[in-house]
C-alpha positions as CSV (number, residue, x, y, z in Angstrom):
1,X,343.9,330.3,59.2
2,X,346.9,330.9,56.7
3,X,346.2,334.6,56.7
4,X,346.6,334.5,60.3
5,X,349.9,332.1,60.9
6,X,351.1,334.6,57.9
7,X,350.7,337.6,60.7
8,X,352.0,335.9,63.9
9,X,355.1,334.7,61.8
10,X,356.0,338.8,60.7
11,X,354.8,339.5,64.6
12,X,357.2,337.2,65.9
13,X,360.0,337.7,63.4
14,X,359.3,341.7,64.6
15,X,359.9,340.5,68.3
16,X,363.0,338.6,67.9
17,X,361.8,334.9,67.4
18,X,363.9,335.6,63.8
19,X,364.6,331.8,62.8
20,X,363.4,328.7,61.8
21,X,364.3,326.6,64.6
22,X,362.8,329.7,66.9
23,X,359.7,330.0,64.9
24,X,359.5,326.1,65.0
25,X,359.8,325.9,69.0
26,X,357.6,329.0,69.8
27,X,354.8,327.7,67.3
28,X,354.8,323.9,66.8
29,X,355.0,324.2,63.2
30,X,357.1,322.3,61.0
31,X,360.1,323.3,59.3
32,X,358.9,323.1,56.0
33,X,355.5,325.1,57.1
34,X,357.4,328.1,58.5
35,X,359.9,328.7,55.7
36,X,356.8,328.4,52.8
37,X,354.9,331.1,55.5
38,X,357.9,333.8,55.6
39,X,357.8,333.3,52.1
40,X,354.3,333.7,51.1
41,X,354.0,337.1,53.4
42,X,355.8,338.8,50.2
43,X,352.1,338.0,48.6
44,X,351.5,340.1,51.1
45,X,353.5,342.9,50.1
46,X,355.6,342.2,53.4
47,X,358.8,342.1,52.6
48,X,361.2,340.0,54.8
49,X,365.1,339.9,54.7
50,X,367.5,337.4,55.9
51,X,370.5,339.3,57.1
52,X,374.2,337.3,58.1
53,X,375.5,334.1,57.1
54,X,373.1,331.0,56.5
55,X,373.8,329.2,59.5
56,X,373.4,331.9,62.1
57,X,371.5,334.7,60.3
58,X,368.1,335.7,61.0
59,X,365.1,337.3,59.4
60,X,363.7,340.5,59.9
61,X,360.5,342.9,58.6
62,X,362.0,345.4,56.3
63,X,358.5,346.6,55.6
64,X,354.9,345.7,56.1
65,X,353.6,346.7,53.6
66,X,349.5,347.7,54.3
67,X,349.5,345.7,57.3
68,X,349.3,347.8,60.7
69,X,352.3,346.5,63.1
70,X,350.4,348.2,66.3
71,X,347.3,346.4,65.4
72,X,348.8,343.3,65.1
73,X,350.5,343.5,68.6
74,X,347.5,344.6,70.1
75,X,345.7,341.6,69.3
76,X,348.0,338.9,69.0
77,X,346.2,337.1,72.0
78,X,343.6,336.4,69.1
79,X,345.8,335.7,65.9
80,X,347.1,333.3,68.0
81,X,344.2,331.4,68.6
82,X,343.1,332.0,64.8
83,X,346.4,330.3,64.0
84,X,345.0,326.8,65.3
85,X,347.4,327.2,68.4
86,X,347.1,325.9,71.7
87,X,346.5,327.9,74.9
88,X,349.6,326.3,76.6
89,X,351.1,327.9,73.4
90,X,349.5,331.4,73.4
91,X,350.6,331.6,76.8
92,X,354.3,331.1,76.0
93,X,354.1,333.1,73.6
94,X,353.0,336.3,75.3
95,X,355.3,335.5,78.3
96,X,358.3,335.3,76.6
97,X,357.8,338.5,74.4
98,X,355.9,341.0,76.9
């Protein structure tokens, strides 16, 4: 399951949900959860940035590494459900970034 919350949170960084408090309302997740999953995808080889000031920067995927972005968007529909969320939650999810 952590492999897959580890590719929804570079998917979503990717599509613009870029902070904690964005990741925490799309996903559910705590605070705490979210930050130690951005920073565990560098085990990953993924390497994430955090670009502007601390209060109103955001993170974005510099590079990812061996993973293949196009696979993941093509089936985020099932890394979601992987990730332990609900379908209420999948749903939002692929509204809000198709």
């Amino acid at each position: 399951m952590r492999f897959n919350r580890r590719l929804l949170v570079a998917y979503l960084i990717e599509h613009g949900v870029n902070t904690v408090p964005k990741l925490m309302q799309m996903t559910g997740w705590p605070n705490r959860s979210i930050q130690k999953l951005i920073l565990s995808l560098a085990d990953m080889n993924v390497q994430i940035s955090f670009v502007g000031a601390k209060k109103n920067g955001q993170y974005q995927v510099t590079d990812w590494a061996s993973l293949n972005k196009a696979w993941i968007c093509q089936h985020v529909n099932t890394i979601c459900e992987l990730s332990g969320l609900d379908h209420c939650r999948i749903a939002a999810i692929l509204t809000q970034l198709s």
